[in-house]
C-alpha positions in Angstrom: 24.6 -16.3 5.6 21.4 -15.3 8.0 20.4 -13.1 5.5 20.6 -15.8 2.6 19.0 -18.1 5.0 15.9 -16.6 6.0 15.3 -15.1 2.5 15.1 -19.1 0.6 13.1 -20.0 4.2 11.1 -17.0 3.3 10.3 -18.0 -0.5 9.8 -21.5 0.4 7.2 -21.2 2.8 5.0 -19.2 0.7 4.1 -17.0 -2.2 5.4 -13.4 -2.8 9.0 -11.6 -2.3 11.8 -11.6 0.3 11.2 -8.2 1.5 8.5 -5.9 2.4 9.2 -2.7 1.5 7.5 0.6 2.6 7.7 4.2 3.0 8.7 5.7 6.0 9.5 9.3 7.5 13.3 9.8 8.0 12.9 13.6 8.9 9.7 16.5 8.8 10.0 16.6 4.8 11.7 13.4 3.4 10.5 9.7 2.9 12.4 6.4 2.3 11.9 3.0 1.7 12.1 1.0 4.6 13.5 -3.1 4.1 11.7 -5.9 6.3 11.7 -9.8 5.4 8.5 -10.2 4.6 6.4 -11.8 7.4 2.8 -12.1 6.9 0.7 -13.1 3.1 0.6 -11.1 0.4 -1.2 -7.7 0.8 -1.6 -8.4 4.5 -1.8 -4.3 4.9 -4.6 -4.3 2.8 -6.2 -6.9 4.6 -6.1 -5.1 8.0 -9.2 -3.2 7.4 -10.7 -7.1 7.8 -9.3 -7.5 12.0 -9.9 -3.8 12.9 -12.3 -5.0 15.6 -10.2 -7.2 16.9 -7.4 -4.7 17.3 -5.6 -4.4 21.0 -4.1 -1.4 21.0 -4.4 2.3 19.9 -3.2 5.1 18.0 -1.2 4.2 14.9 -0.5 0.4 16.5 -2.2 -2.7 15.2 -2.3 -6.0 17.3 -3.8 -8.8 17.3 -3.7 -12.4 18.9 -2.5 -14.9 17.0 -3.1 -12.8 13.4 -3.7 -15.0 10.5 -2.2 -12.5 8.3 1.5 -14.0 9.7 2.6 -17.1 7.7 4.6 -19.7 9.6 7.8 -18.7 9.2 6.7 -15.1 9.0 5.7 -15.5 12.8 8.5 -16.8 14.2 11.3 -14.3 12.3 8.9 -11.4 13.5 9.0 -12.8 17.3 12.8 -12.9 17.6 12.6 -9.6 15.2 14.6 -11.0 12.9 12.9 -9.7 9.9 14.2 -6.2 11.3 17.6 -7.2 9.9 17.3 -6.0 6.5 17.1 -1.9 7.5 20.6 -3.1 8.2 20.9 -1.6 4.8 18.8 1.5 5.4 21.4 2.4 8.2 24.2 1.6 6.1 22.5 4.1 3.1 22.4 6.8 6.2 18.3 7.0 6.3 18.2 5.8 9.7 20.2 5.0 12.5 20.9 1.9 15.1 19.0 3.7 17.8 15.8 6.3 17.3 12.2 6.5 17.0 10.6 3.8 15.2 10.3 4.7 11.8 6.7 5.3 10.9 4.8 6.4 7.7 3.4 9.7 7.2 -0.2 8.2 7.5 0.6 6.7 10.9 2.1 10.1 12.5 -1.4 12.1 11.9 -2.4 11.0 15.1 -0.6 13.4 17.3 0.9 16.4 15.3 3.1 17.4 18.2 4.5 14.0 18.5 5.4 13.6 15.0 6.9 17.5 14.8 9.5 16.4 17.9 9.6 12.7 16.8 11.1 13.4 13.6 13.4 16.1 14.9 16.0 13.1 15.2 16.8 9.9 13.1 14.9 7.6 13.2 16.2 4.5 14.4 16.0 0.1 13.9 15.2 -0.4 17.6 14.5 2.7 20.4 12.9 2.6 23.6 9.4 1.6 22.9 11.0 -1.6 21.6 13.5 -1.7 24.3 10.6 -1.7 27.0 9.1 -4.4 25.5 6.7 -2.7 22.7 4.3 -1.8 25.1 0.4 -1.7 23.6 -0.8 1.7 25.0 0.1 4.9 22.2 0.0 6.8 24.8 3.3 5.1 26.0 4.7 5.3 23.1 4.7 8.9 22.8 6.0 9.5 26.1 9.1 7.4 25.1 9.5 9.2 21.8 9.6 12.7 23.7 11.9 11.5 26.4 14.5 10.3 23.9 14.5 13.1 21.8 15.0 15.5 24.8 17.7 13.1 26.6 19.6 12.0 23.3 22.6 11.2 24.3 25.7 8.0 23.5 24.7 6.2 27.1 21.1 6.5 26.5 21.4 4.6 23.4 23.7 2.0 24.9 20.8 1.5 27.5 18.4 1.1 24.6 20.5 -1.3 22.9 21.6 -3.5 26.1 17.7 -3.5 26.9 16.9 -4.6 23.5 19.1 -7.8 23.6 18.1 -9.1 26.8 14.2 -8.6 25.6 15.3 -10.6 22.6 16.6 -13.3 24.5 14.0 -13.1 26.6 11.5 -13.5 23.5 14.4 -16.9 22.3 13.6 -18.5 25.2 10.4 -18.1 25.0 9.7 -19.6 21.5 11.7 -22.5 22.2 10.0 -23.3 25.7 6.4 -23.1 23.3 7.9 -25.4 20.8 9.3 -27.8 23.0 5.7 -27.8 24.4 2.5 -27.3 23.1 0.1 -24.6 24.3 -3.6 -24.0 23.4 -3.5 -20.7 21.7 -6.1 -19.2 24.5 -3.6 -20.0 26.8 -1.1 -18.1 25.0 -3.4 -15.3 24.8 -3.2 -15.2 28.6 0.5 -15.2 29.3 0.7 -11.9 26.6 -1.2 -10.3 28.4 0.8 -11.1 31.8 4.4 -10.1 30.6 6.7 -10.2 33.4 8.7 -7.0 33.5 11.9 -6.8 31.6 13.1 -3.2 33.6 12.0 -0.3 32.2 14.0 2.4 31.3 11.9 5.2 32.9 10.7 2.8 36.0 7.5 2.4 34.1 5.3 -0.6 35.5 3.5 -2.5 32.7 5.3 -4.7 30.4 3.3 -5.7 27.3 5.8 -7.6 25.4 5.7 -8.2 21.5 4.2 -11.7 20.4 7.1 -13.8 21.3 
């Protein structure tokens, strides 16, 4: 019923399809086709190229405040990561699994060969610890987290990842409904992004920067 939900939300609100569908790594040598809900306008990838100088983070990573690309229900299903649910599917077809590396594209791993030759040693995964700490904005983060979970894999590790994971998403629920019970100039918004509180980090880390939620 979610899924049948968001997807007619999805369509009504504006023009395009349901899902957003790319290619992704799943190991050193093999792509797949990736399944989001589509969240931002119609070739909002190729519209990037327009905000790059706007762009608050490194590496592979593109951020924004407030991007234009997102439509309005687009914005909301990508704060509560919602439109994650359909790589339901990809775990389901065996590409990826529950918890790993975010999957990226080919493209996006040329940034750091070493990361992507031990990143892609394990499946990839529909949340890890990058998201789990709160999809922090500096790459070089991101990396660190990649190389730590690939060299302490193990079953309570990912139970940490996943337990971490839903209290940042409720986190990021109560959040959206505090903003839409009342409202905030977007500069002000801006502000409070970029003072996360912390949500415990999984290494001890010390800065939060949380996705747009």
């Amino acid at each position: 019923p979610v899924f049948i939900i968001i997807a007619v939300v999805i369509k009504l609100d504006s023009a395009g399809p349901v899902f957003f569908i790319q290619k992704r790594m799943m190991n050193k040598d093999k792509e797949f086709k990736m399944i989001k809900f589509r969240s931002m306008v119609q070739d909002a990838d190729k519209k990037q190229i327009d905000f790059e100088k706007l762009n608050l983070t490194d590496g592979p990573m593109f951020k924004i405040i407030n991007d234009p690309r997102f439509t309005r229900v687009g914005r909301l299903i990508s704060a509560l990561s919602l439109d994650e649910l359909p790589q339901l599917i990809n775990v389901l077809l065996g590409q990826i699994s529950i918890v790993g590396p975010r999957p990226l594209s080919d493209n996006e791993l040329r940034y750091n060969p070493y990361w992507r030759e031990v990143r892609l040693m394990v499946k990839q995964g529909v949340t890890g610890m990058w998201q789990a700490e709160g999809r922090k904005m500096e790459f070089e983060s991101w990396i660190r987290n990649d190389l730590f979970y690939v060299k302490n894999q193990s079953l309570s590790l990912d139970f940490k990842i996943i337990f971490n994971t839903a209290r940042m998403l409720s986190t990021c629920i109560a959040r959206q409904v505090k903003l839409r019970s009342k409202a905030v100039p977007i500069d002000v918004q801006a502000q409070k992004i970029k003072a996360r509180p912390q949500f415990g980090s999984l290494k001890g880390s010390k800065s939060i920067y949380g996705k747009d939620c």
